[in-house]
PDB file of N, CA, C, O and CB in Angstrom:
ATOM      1  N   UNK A   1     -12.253 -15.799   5.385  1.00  0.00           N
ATOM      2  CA  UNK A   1     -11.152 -16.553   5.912  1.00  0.00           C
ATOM      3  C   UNK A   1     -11.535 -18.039   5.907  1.00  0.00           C
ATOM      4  O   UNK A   1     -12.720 -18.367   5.842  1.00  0.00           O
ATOM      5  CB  UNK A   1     -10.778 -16.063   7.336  1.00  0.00           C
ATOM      6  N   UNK A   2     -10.271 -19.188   5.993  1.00  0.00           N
ATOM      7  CA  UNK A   2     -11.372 -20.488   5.557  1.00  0.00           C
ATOM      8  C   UNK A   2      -9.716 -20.931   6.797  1.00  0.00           C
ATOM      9  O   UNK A   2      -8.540 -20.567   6.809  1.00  0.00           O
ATOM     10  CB  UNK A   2     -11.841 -21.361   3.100  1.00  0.00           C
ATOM     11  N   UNK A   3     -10.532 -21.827   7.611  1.00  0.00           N
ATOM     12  CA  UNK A   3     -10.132 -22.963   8.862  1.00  0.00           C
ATOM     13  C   UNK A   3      -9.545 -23.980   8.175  1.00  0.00           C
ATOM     14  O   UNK A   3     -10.019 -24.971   7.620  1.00  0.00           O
ATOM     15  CB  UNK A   3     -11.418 -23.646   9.792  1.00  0.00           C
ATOM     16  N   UNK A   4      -8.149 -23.468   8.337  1.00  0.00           N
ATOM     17  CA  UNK A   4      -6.944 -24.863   7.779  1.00  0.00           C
ATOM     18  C   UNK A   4      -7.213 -25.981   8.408  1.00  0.00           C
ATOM     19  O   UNK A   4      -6.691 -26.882   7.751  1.00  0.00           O
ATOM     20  CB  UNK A   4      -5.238 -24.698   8.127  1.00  0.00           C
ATOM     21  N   UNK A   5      -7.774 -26.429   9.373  1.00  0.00           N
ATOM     22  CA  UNK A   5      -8.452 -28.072   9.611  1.00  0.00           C
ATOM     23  C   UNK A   5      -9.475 -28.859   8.593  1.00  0.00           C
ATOM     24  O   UNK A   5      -9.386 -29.986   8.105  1.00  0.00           O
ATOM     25  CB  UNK A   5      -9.367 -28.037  10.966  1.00  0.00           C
ATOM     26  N   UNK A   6     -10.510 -27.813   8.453  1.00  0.00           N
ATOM     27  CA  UNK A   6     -11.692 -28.014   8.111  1.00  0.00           C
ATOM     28  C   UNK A   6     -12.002 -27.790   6.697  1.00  0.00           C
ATOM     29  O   UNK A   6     -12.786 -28.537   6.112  1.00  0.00           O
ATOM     30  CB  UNK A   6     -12.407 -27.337   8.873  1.00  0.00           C
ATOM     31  N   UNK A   7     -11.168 -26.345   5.845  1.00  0.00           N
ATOM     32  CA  UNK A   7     -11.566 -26.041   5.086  1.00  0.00           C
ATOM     33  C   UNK A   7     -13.103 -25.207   4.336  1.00  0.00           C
ATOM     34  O   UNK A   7     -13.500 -24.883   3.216  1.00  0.00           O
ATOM     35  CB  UNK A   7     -11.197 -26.826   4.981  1.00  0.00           C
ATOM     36  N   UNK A   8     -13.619 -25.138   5.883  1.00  0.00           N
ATOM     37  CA  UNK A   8     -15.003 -24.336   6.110  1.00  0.00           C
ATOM     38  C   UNK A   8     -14.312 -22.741   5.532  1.00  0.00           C
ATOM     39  O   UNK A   8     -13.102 -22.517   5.539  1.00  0.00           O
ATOM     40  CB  UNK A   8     -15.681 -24.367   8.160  1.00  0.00           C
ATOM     41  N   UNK A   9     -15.178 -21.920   5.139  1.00  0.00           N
ATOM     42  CA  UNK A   9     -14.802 -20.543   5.339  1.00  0.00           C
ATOM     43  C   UNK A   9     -15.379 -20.167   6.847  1.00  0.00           C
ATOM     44  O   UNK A   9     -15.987 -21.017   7.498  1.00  0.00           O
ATOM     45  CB  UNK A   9     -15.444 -19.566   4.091  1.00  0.00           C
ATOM     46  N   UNK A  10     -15.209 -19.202   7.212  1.00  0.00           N
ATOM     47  CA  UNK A  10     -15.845 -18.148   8.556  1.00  0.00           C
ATOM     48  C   UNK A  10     -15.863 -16.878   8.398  1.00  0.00           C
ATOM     49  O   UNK A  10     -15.609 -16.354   7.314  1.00  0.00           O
ATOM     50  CB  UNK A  10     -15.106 -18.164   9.864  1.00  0.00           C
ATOM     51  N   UNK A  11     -16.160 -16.237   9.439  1.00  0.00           N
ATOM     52  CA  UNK A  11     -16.372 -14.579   9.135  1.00  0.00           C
ATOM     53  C   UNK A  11     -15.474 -13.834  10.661  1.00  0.00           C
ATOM     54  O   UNK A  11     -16.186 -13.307  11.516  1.00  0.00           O
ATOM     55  CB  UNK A  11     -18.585 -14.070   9.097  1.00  0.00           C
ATOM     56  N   UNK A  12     -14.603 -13.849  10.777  1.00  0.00           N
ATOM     57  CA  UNK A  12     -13.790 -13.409  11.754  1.00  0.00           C
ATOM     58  C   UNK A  12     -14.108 -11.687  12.468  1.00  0.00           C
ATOM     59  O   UNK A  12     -14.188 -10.572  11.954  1.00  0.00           O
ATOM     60  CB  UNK A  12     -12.359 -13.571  11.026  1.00  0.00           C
ATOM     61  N   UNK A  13     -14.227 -12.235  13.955  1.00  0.00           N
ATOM     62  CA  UNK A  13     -15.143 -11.096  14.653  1.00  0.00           C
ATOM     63  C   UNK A  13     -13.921  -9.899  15.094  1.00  0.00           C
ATOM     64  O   UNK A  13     -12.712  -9.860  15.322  1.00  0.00           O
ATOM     65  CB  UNK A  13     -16.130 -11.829  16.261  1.00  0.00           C
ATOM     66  N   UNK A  14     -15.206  -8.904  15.040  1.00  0.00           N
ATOM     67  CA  UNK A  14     -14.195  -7.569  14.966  1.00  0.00           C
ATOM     68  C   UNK A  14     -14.169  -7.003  16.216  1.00  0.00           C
ATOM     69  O   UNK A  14     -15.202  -7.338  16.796  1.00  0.00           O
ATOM     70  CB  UNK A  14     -14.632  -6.379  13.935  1.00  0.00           C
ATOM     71  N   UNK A  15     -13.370  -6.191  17.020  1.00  0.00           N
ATOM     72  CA  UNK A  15     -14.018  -5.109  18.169  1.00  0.00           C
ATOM     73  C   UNK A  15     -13.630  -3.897  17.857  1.00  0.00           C
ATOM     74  O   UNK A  15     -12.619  -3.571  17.234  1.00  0.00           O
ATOM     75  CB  UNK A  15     -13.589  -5.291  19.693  1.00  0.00           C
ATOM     76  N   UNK A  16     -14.399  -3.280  18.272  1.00  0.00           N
ATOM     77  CA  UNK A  16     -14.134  -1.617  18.000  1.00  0.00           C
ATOM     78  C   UNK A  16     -14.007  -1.109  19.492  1.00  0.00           C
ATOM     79  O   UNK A  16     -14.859  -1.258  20.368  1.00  0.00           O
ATOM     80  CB  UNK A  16     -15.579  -0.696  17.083  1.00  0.00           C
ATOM     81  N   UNK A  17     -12.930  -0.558  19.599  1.00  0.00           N
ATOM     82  CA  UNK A  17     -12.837   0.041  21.311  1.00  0.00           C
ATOM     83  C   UNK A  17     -12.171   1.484  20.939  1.00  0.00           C
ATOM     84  O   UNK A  17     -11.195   1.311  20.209  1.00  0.00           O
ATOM     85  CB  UNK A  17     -11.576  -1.082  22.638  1.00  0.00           C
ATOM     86  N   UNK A  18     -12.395   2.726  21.204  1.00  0.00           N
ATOM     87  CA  UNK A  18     -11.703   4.276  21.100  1.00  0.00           C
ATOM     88  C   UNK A  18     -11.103   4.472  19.882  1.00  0.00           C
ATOM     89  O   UNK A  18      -9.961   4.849  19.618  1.00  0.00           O
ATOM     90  CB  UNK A  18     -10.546   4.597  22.162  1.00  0.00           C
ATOM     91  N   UNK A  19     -12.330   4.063  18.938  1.00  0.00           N
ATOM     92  CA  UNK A  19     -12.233   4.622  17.484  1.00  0.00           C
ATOM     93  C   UNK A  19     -11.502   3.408  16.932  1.00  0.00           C
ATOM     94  O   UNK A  19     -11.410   3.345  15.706  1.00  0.00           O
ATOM     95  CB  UNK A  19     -11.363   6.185  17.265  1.00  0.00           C
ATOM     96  N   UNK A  20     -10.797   2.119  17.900  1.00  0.00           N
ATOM     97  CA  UNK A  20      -9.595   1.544  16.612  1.00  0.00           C
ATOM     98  C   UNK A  20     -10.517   0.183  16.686  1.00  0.00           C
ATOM     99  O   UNK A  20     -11.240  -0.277  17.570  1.00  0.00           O
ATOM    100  CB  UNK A  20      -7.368   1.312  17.101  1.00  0.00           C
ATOM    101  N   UNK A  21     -10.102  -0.338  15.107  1.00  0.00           N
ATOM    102  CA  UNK A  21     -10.929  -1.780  15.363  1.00  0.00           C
ATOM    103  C   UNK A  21     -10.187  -2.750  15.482  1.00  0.00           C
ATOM    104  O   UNK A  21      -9.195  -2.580  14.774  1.00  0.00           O
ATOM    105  CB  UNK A  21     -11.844  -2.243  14.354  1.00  0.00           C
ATOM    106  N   UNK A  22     -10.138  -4.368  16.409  1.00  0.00           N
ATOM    107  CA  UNK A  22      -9.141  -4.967  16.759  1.00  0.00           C
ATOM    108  C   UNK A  22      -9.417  -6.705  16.321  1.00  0.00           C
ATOM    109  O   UNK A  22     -10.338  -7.349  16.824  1.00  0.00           O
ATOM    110  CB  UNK A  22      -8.934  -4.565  18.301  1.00  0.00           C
ATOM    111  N   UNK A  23      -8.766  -7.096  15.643  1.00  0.00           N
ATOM    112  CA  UNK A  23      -9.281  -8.521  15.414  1.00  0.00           C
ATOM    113  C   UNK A  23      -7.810  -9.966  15.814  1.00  0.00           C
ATOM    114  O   UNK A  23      -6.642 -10.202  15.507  1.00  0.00           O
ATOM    115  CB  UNK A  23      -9.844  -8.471  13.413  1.00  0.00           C
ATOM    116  N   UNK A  24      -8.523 -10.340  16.355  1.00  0.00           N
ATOM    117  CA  UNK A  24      -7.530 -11.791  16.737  1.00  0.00           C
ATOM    118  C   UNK A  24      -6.457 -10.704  17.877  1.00  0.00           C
ATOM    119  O   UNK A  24      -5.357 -11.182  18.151  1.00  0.00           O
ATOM    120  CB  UNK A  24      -6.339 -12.783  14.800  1.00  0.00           C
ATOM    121  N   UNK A  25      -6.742  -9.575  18.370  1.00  0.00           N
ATOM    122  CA  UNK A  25      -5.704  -8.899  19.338  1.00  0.00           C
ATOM    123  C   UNK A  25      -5.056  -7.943  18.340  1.00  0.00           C
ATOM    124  O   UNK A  25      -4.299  -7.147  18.896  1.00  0.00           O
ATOM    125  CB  UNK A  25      -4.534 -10.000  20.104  1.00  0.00           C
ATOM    126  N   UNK A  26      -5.137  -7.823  17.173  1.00  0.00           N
ATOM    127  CA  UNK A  26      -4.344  -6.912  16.924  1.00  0.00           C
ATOM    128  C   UNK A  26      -5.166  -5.349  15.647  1.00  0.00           C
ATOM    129  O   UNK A  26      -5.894  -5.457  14.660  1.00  0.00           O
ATOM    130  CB  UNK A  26      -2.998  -7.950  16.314  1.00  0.00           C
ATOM    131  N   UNK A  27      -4.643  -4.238  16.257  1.00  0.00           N
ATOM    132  CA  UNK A  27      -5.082  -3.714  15.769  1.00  0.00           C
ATOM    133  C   UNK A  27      -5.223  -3.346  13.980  1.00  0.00           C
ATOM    134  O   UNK A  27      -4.196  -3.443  13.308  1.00  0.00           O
ATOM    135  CB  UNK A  27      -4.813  -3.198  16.510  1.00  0.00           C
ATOM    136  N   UNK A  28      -6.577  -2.919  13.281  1.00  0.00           N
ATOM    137  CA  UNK A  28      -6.048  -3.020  11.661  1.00  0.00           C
ATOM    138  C   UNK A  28      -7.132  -1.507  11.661  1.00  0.00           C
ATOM    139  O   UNK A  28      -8.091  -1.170  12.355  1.00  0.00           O
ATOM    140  CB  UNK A  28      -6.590  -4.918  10.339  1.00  0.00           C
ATOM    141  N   UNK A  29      -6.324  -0.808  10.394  1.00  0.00           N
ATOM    142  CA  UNK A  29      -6.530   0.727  10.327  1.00  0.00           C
ATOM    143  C   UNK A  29      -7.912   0.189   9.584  1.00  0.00           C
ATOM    144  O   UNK A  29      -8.078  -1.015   9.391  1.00  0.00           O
ATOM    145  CB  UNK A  29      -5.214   1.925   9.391  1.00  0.00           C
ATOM    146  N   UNK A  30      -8.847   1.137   9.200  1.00  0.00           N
ATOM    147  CA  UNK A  30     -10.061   1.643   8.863  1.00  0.00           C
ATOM    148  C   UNK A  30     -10.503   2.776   8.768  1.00  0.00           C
ATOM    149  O   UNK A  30     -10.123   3.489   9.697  1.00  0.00           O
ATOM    150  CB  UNK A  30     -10.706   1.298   9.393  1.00  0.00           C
ATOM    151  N   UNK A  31     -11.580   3.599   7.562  1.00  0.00           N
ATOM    152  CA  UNK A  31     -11.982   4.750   7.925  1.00  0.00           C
ATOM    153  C   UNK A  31     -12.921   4.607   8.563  1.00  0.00           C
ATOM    154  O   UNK A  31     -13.627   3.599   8.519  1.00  0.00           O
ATOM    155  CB  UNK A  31     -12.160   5.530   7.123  1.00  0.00           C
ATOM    156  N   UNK A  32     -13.072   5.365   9.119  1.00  0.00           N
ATOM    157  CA  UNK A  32     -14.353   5.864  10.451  1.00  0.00           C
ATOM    158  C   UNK A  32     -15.769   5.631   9.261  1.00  0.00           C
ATOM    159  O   UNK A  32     -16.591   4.726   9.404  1.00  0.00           O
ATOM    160  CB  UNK A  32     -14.150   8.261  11.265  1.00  0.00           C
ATOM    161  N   UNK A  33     -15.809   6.606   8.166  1.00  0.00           N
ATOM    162  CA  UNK A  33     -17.178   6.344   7.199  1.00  0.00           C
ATOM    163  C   UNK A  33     -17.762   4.614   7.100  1.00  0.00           C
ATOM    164  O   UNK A  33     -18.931   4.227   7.080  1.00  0.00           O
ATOM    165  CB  UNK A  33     -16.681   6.881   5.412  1.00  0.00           C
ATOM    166  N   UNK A  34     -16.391   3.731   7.047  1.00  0.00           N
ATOM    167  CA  UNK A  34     -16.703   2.801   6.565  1.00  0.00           C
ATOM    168  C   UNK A  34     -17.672   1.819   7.550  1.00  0.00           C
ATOM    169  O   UNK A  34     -18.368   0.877   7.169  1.00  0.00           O
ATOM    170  CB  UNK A  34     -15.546   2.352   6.105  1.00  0.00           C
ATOM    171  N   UNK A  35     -17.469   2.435   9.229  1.00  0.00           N
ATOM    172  CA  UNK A  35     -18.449   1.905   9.988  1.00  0.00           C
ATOM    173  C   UNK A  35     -19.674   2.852  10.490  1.00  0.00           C
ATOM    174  O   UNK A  35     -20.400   2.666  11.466  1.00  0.00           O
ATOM    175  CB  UNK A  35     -17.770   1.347  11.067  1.00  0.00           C
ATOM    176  N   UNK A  36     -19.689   3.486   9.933  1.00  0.00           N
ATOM    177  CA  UNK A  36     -21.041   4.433  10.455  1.00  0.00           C
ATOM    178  C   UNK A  36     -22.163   3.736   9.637  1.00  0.00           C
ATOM    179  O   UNK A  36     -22.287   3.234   8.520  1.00  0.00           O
ATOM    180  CB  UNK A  36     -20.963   6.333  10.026  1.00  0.00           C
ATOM    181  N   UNK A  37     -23.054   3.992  10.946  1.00  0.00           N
ATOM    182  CA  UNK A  37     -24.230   3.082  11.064  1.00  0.00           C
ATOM    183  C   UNK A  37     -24.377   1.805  11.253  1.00  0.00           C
ATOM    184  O   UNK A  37     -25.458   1.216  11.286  1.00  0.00           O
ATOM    185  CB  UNK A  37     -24.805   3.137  10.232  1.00  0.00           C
ATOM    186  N   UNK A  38     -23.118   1.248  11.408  1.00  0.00           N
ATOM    187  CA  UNK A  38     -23.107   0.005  11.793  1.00  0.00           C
ATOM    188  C   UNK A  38     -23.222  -0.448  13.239  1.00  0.00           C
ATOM    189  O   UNK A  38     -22.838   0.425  14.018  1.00  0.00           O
ATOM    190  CB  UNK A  38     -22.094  -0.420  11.315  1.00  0.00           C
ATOM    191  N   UNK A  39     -23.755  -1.869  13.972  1.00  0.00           N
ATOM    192  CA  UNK A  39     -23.903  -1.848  15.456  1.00  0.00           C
ATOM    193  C   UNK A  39     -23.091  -3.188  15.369  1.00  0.00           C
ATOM    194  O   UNK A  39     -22.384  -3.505  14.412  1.00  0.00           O
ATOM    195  CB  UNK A  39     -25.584  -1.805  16.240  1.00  0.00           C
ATOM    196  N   UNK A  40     -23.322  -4.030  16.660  1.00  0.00           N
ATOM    197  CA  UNK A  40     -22.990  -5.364  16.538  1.00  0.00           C
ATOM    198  C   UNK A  40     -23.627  -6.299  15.680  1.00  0.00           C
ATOM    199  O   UNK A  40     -24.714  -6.080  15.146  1.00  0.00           O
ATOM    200  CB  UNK A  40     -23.059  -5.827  17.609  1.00  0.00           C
ATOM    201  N   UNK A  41     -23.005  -7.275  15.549  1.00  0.00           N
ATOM    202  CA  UNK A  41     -24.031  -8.372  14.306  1.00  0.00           C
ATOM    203  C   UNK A  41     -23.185  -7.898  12.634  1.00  0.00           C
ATOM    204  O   UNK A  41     -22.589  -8.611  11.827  1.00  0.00           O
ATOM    205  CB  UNK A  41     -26.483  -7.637  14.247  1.00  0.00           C
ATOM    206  N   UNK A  42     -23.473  -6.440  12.631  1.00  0.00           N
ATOM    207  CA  UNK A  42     -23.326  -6.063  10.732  1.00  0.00           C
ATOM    208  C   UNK A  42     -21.792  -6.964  10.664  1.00  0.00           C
ATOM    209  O   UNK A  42     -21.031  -7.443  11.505  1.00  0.00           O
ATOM    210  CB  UNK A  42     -23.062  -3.670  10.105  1.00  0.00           C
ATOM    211  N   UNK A  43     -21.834  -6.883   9.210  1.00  0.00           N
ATOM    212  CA  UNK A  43     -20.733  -7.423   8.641  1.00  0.00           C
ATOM    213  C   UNK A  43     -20.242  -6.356   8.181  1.00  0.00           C
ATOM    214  O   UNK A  43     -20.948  -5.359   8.335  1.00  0.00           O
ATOM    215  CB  UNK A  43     -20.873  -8.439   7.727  1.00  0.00           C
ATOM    216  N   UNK A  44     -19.040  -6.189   7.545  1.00  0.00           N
ATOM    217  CA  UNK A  44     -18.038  -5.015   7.630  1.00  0.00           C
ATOM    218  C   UNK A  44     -17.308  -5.517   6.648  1.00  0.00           C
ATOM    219  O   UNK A  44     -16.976  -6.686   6.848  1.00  0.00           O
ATOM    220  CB  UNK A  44     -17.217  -4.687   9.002  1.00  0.00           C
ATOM    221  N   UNK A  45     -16.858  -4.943   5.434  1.00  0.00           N
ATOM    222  CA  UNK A  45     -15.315  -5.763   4.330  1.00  0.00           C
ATOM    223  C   UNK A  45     -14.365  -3.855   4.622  1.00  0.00           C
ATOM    224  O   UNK A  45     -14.584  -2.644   4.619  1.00  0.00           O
ATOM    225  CB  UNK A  45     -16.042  -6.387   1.375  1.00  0.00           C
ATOM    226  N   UNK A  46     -13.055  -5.124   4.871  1.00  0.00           N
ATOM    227  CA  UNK A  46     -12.101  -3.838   4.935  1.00  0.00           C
ATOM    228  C   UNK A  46     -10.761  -4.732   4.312  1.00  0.00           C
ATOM    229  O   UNK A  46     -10.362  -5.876   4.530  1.00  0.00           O
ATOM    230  CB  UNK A  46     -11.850  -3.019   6.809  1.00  0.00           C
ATOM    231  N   UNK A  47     -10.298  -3.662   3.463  1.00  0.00           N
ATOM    232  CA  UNK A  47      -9.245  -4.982   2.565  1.00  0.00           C
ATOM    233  C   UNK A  47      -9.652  -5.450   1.882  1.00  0.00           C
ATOM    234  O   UNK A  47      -8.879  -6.067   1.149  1.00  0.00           O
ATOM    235  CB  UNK A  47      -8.707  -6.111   3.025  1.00  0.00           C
ATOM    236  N   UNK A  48     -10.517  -5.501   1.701  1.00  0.00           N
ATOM    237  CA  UNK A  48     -11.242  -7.021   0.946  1.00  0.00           C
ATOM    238  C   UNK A  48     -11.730  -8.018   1.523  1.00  0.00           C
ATOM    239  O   UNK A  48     -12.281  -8.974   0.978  1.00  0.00           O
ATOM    240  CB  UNK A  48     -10.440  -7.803   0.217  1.00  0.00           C
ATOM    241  N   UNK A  49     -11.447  -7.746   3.321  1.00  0.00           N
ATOM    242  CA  UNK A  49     -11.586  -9.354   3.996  1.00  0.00           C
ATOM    243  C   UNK A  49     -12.665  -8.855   4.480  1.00  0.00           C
ATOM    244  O   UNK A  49     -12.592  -7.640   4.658  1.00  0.00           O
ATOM    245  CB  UNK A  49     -10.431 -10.152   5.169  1.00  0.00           C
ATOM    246  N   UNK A  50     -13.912  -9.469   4.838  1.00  0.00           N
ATOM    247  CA  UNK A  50     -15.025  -9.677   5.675  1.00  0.00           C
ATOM    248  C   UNK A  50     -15.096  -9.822   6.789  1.00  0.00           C
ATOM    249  O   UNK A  50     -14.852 -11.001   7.050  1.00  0.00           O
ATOM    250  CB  UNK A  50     -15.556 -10.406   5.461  1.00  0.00           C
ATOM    251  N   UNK A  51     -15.389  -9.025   7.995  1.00  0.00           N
ATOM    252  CA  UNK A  51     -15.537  -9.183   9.114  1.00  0.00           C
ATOM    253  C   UNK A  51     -16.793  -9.176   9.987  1.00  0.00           C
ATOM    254  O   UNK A  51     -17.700  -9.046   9.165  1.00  0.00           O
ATOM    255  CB  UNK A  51     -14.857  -8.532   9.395  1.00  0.00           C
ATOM    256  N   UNK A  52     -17.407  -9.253  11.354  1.00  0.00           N
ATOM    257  CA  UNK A  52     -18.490  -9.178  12.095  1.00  0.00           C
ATOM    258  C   UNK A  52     -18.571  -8.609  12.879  1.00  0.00           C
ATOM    259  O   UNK A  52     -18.112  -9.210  13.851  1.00  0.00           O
ATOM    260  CB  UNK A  52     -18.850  -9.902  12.448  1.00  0.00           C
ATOM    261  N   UNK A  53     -18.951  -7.590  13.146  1.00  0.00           N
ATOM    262  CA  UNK A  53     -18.823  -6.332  14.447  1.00  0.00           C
ATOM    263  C   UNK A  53     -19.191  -7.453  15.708  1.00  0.00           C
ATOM    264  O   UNK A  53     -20.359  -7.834  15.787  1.00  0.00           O
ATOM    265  CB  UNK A  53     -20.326  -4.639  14.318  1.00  0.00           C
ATOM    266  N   UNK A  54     -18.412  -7.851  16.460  1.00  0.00           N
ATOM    267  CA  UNK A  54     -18.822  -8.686  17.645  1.00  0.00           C
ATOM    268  C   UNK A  54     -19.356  -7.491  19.263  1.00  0.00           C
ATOM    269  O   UNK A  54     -20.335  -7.448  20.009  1.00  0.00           O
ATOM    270  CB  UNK A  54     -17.153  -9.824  17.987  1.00  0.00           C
ATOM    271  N   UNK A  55     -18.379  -6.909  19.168  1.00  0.00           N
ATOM    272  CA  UNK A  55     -18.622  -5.593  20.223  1.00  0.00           C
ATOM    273  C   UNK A  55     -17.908  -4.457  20.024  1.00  0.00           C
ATOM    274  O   UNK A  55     -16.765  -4.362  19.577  1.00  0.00           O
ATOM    275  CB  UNK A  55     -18.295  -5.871  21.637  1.00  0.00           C
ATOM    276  N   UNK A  56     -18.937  -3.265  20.522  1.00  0.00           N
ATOM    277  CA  UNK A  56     -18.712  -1.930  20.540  1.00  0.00           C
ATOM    278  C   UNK A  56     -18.413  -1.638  21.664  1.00  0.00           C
ATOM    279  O   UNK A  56     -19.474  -1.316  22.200  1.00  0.00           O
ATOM    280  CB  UNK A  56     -19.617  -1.187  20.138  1.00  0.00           C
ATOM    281  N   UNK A  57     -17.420  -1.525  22.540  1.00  0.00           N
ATOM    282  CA  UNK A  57     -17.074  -0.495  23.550  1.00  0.00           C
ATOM    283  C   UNK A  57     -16.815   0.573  23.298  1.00  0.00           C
ATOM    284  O   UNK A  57     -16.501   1.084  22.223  1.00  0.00           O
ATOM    285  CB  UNK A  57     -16.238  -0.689  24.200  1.00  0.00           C
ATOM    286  N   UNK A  58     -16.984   1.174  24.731  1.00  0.00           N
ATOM    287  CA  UNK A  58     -16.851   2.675  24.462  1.00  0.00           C
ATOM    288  C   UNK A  58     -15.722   2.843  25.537  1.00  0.00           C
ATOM    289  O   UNK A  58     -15.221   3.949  25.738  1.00  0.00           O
ATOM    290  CB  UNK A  58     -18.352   3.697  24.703  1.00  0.00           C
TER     291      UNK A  58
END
């Protein structure tokens, strides 16, 4: 993703809470395979877009 001020790219943080993963508030589908083994920190591409596991709740 790249910051319409700045023109920087970034890596936009993810949460995972009761299986669904949620970014900027809203929820986006995923398979379950595609995060196994992953914790906080990993990076994640779903879509094509790149994301950052920020937190795992349970």
């Amino acid at each position: 993703m790249i910051d319409n001020l700045t023109g920087t790219s970034y890596v936009a943080e993810l949460i995972l809470q009761d299986g669904c993963a949620t970014v900027f508030g809203k929820k986006i589908s995923t398979k379950p395979r595609n995060l196994l083994g992953k914790k906080e920190g990993s990076k994640v591409t779903i879509s094509g877009k790149e994301f950052v596991i920020k937190e795992i709740k349970k």
